[in-house]
C-alpha positions as CSV (number, residue, x, y, z in Angstrom):
1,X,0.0,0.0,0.0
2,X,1.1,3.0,-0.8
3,X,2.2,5.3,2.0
4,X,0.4,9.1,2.3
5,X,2.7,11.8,1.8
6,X,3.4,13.8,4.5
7,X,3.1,17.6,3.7
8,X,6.2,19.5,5.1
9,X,5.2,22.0,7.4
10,X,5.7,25.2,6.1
11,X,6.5,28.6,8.5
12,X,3.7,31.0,9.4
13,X,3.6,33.7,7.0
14,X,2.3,36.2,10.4
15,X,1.5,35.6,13.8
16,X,-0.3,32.9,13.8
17,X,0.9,29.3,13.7
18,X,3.6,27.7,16.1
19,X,7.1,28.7,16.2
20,X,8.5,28.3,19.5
21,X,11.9,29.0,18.9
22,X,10.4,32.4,17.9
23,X,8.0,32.9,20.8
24,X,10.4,31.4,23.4
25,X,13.1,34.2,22.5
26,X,10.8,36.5,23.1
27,X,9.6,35.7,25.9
28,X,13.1,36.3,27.1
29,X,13.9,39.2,25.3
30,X,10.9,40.5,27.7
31,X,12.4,39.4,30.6
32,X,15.5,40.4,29.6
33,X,14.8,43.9,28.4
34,X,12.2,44.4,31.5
35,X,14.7,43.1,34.3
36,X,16.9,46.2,34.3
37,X,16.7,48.0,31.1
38,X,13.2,49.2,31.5
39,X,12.7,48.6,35.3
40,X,15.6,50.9,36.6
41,X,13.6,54.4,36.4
42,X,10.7,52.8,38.3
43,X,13.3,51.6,41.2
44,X,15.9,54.9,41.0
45,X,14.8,57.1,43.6
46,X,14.0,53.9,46.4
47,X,17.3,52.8,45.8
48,X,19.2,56.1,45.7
49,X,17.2,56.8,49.0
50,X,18.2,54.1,50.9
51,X,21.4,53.3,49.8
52,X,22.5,57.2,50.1
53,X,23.9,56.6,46.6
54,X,23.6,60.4,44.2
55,X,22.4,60.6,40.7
56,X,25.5,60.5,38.8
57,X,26.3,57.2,40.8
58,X,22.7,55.3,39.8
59,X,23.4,56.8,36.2
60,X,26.5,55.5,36.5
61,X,25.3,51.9,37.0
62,X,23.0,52.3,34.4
63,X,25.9,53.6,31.9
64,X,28.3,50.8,33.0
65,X,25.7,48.4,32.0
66,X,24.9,49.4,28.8
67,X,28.7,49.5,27.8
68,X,29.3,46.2,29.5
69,X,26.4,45.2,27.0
70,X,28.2,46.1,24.1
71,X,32.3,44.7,24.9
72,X,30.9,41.3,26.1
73,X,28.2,40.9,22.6
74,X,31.5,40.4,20.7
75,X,32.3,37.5,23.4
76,X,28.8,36.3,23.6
77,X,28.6,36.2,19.8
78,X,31.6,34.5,19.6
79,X,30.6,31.4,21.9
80,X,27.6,31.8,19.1
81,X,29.5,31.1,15.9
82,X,32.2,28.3,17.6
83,X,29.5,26.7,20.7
84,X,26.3,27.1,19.6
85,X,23.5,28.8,21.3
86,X,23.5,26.3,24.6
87,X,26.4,27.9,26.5
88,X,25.2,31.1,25.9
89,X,21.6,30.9,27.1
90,X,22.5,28.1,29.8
91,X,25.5,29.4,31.5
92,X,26.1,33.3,30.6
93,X,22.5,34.3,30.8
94,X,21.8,32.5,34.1
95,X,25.0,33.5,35.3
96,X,23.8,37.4,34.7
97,X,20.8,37.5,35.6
98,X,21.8,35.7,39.2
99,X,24.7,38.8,40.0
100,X,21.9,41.1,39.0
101,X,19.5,39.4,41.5
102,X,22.2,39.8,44.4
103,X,22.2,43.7,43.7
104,X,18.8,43.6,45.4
105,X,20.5,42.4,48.4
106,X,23.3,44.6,48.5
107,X,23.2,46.7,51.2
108,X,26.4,49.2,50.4
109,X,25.6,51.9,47.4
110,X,29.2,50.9,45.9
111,X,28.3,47.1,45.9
112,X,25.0,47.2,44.1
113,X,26.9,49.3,41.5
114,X,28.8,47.0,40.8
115,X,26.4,43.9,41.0
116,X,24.2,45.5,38.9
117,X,26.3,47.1,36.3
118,X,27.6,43.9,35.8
119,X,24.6,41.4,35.8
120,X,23.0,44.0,33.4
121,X,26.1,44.1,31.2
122,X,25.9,40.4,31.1
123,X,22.2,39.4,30.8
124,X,21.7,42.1,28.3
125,X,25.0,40.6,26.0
126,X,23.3,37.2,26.3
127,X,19.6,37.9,25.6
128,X,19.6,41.4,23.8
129,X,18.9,41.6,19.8
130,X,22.2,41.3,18.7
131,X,22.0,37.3,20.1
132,X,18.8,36.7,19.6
133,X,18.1,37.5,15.9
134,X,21.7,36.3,15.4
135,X,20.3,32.7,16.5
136,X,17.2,32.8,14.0
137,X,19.4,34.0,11.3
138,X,21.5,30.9,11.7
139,X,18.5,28.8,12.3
140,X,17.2,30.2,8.6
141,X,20.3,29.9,7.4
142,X,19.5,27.0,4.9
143,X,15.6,27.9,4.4
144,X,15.2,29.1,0.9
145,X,14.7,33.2,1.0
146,X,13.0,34.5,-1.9
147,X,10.0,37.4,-1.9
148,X,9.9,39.2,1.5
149,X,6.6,37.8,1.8
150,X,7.9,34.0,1.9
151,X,11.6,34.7,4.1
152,X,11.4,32.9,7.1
153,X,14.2,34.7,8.3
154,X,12.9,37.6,8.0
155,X,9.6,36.6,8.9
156,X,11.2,35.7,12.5
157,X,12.8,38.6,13.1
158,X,9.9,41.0,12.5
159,X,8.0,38.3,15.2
160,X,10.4,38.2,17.5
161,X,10.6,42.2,17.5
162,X,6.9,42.4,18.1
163,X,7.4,40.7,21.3
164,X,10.1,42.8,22.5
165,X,7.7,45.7,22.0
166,X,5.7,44.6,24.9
167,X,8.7,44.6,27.3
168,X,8.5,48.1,28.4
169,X,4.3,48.1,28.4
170,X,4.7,44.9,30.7
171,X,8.1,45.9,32.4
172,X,7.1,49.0,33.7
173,X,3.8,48.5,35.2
174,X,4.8,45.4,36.8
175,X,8.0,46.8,38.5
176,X,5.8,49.6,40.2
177,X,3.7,47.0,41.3
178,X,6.4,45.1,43.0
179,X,8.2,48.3,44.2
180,X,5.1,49.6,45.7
181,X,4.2,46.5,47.6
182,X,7.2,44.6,48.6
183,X,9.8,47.2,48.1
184,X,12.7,47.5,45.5
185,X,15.1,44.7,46.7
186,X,12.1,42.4,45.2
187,X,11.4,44.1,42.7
188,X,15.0,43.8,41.6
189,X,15.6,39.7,42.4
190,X,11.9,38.4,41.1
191,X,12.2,40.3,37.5
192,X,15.9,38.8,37.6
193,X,14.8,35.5,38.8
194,X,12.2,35.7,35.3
195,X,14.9,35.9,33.4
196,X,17.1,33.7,34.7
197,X,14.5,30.7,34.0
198,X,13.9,32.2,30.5
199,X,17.5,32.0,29.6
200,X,17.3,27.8,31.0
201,X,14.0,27.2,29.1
202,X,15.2,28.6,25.7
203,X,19.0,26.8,26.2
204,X,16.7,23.6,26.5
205,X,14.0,24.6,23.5
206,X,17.0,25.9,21.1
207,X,19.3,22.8,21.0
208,X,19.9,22.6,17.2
209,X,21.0,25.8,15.9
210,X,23.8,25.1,12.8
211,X,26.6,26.3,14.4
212,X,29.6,28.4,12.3
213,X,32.2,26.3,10.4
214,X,33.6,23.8,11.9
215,X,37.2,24.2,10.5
216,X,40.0,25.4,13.0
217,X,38.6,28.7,14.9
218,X,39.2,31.7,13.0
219,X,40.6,34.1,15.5
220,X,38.7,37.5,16.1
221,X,41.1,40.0,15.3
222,X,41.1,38.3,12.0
223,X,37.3,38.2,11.3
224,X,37.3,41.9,12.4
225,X,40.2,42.8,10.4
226,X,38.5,40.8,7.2
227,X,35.0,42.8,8.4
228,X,37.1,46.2,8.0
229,X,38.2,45.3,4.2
230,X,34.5,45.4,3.5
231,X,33.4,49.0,2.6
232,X,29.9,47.6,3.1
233,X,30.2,46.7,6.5
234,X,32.1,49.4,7.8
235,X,29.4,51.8,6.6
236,X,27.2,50.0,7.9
237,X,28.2,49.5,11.5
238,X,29.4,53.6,11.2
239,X,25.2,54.2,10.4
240,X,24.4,51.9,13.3
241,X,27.0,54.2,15.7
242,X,25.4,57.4,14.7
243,X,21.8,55.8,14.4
244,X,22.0,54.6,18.1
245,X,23.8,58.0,18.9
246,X,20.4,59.8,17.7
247,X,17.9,57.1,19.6
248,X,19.7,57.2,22.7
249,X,20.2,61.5,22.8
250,X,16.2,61.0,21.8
251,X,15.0,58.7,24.7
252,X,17.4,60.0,27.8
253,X,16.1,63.5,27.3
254,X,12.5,63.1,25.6
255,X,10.9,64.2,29.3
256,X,12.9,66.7,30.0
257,X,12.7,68.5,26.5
258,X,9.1,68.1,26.6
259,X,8.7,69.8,30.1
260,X,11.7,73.0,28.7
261,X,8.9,73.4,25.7
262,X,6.1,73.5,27.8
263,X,4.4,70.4,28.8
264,X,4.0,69.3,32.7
265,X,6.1,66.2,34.0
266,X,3.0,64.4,34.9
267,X,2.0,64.9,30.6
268,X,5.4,64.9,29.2
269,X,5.8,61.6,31.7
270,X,2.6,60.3,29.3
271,X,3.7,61.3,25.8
272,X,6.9,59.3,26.8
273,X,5.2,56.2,27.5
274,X,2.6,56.2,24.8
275,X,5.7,56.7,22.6
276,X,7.0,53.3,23.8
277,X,3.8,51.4,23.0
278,X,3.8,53.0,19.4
279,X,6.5,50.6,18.9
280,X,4.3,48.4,17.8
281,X,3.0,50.6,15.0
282,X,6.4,50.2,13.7
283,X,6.8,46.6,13.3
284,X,2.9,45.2,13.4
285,X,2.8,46.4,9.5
286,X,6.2,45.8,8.4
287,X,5.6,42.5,6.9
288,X,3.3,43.9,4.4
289,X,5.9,46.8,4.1
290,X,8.5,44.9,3.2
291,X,6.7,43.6,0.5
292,X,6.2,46.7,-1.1
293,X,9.5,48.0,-0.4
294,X,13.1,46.9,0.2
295,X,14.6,46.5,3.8
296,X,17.4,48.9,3.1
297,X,14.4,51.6,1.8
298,X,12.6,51.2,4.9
299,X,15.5,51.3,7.1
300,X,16.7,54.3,5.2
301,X,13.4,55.8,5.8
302,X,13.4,54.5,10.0
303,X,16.5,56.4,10.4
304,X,15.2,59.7,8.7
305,X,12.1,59.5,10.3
306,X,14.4,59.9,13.8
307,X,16.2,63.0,12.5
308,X,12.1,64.5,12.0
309,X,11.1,63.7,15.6
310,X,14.3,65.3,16.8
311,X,13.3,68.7,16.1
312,X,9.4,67.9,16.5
313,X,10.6,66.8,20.0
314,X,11.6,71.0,20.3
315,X,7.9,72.0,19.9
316,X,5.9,69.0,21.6
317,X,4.9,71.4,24.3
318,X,1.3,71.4,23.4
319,X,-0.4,68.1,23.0
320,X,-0.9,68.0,19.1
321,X,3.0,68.4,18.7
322,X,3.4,66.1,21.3
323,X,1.3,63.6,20.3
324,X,3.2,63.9,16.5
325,X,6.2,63.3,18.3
326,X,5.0,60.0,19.5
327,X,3.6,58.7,16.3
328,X,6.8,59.6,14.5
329,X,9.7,58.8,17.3
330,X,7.8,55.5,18.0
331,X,6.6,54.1,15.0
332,X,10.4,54.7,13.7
333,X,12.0,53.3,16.9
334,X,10.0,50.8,16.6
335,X,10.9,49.8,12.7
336,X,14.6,50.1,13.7
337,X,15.0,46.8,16.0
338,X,13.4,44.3,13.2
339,X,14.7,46.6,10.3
340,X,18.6,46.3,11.4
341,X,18.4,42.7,12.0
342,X,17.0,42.0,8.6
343,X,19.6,44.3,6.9
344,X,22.7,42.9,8.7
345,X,21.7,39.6,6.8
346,X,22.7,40.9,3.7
347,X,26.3,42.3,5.0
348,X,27.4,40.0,7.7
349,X,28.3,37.0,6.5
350,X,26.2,34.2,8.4
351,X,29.3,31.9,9.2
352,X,30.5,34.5,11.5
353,X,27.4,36.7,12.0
354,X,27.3,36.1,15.9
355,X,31.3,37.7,16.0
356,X,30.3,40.1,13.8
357,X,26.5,41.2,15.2
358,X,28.5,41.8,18.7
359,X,30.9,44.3,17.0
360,X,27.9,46.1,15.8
361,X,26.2,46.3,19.0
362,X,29.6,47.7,21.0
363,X,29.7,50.3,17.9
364,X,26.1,51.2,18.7
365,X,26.3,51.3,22.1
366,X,29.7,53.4,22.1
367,X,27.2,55.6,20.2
368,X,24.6,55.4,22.8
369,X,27.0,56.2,25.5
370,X,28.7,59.3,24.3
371,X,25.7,61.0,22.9
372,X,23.6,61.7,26.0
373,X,26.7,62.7,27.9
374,X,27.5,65.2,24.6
375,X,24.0,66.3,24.3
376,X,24.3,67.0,28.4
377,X,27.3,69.4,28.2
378,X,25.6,71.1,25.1
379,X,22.2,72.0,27.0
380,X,24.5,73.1,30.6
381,X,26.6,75.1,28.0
382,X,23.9,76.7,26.4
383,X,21.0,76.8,28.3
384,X,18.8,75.3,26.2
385,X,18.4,72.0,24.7
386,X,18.1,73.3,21.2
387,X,21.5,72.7,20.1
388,X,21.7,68.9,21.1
389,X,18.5,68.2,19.8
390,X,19.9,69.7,16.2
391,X,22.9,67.2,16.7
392,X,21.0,64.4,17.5
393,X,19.1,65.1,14.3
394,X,22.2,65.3,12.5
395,X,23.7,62.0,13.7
396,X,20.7,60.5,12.3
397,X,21.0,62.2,8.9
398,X,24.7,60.8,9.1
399,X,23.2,57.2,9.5
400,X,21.0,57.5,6.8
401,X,24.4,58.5,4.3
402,X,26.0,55.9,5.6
403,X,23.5,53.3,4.9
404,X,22.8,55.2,1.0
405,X,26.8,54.4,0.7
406,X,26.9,51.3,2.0
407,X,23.7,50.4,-0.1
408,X,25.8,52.2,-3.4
409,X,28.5,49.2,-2.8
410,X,26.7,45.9,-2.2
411,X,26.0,43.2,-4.8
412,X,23.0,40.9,-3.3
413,X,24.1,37.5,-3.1
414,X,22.2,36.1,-5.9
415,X,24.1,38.7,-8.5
416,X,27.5,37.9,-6.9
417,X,27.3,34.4,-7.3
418,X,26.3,34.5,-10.9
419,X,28.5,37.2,-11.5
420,X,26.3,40.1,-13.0
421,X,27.3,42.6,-11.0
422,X,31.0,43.6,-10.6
423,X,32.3,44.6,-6.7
């Protein structure tokens, strides 16, 4: 008797449909992104309080964090292209999110800088989008890709960025919560503790991720050295230093700006938030985007879209300016997460893309670093926070040149292989 054929299963061309490798990274990148990143402002001033610790040294675990964040992504990368996923998610993530669980026990100001700055460093290089849409690359690595609107790649990356949307709509609320009724030590270990068993269910779920090649380990100084031949991807990862320069200038002073133009803290407060949930209007339709136009055009467009709301930001102290800020910083922000990722699939090359994604998140977050403190000494020496708003706008124009040059000198795959197009 003839046997039935058994009709492969193909991947979900939107939400729904199973893929759990998809859903279970994004689950952790919630708890991930909502254990420190986003839950810090909610615990600040109870921890500042209580610790006697000042400003500059709660921004200063913060900072340390985020740059932590972006030297260990080359290492946690790395472990990605030569190890495979397991040791990243099983042992680093864990590792992190445990130290930053023990900074809601410290109970000396210069020890819970320290825990924290480097639990955050560390969770956030093991579970931030640089690893995570690294792993799905090299899990669609050998699907075909064809039309935008049948890349499973692609199609993962743009789901696993819609999750990551609701970390700061979840994050937020459910820190005050915990803050407000069993204090900030709590509500430090139990969002830690979420993401420690995140990392240990997705090293269990993600088991068979094609690791790089399997020939003697290239060392990194030679795949960065090779990565600095290409004029591709150096202009790329010099848009995604001044891109992230722009975001990060954007979001550190958004409330503040807000309040100099007009608005009241408890409203400026608002427009910030709601700006965070419009995330989702940047990613929810980029599927059907994508289909209509290319990645790079739409990324492109992301990036100018930031240099707008930097000056719209100057004049959001009524609420229809305000509210135009939100539509345009958020929906662009929120294009930005999925819209890198699917870009840096056509310039990294996917043997060493876990290396390589970690260099780009340092150079993005050496951008997000220096910017704020840059747009800080321009408002003190000034007086206003016109002129920084201007640069931030102009770092984002910069991206958007670097990706058009970048663009201007790379041959898709397809043509480089059959050798249509000259490099």
């Amino acid at each position: 008797m003839a046997q039935p054929v058994r009709r492969q299963r193909s991947l979900p061309q939107w939400w729904p449909g199973a893929d759990p490798i998809t859903d279970i990274l994004g689950v952790l990148t919630i708890c991930v992104y909502g254990s420190w990143y986003y839950g810090y402002g909610v615990i600040i001033d109870d921890v500042g309080a209580e610790l006697g610790l000042s400003a500059a040294a709660l921004g200063a675990a913060f900072g340390i964090a985020q740059i932590l964040v972006g030297v260990l992504s080359t290492v946690a990368g790395r472990l990605l292209d030569r190890r495979g996923p397991q040791i990243v998610l099983g042992l680093l993530g864990p590792l992190g999110a445990v130290t930053l669980g023990f900074a809601g026990r410290a109970g000396e100001g210069w020890l819970f800088v320290v825990l924290f700055a480097v639990g955050g460093g560390v969770t956030g290089a093991a579970g931030f989008y640089h690893l995570t849409q690294a792993v799905l690359v090299r899990l669609s690595a050998d699907e075909p890709r064809s039309a935008a609107t049948s890349d499973p790649g692609l199609t993962r990356i743009i789901r696993l960025t819609i999750w990551g949307a609701l970390a700061s709509p979840i994050a937020i609320p459910v820190t005050e919560a915990i803050r407000a009724t069993a204090g900030w030590r709590l509500a430090i270990e139990l969002p830690a503790g979420a993401a420690a068993v995140a990392f240990l269910v997705a090293s269990r779920v993600i088991r068979r991720v094609p690791r790089g090649n399997p020939a003697p380990a290239v060392p990194v100084a030679d795949v960065v050295r090779r990565a600095a031949a290409d004029p591709v991807l150096v202009r790329f990862v010099v848009g995604a230093f001044f891109a992230m320069a722009a975001v990060s200038t954007l979001l550190v002073f958004q409330v503040s700006i807000m309040r100099w133009a007009g608005l009241s803290a408890a409203g400026a407060a608002g427009f910030a938030g709601a700006r965070g949930l419009f995330q989702l209007a940047g990613r929810l339709p980029l599927r059907r985007a994508l289909g209509r136009a290319g990645s790079w055009t739409l990324l492109g467009g992301a990036r100018l879209m930031v240099a707008v709301a930097c000056v719209v930001l100057l004049i959001a102290g009524s609420p229809v300016p305000a509210a135009a800020y939100v539509v345009i910083a958020g929906v662009s922000i929120g294009a930005l997460s999925a819209l890198d990722g699917i870009v840096a699939r056509d310039v990294v090359p996917a043997s060493e893309i876990g290396t390589l994604m970690g260099v780009i998140s340092l150079a993005a977050a050496c951008g997000a670093g220096v910017a704020p403190v840059m747009a800080g000494r321009l408002t003190d020496a000034t007086g206003t926070p016109v002129a920084s708003a201007v640069v931030a706008s102009a770092c984002a124009l910069i991206s958007v040149m670097m990706l058009a040059a970048a663009r201007r000198r790379w041959t898709p795959a397809s043509e480089h292989e059959a050798g249509t197009v000259p490099r």
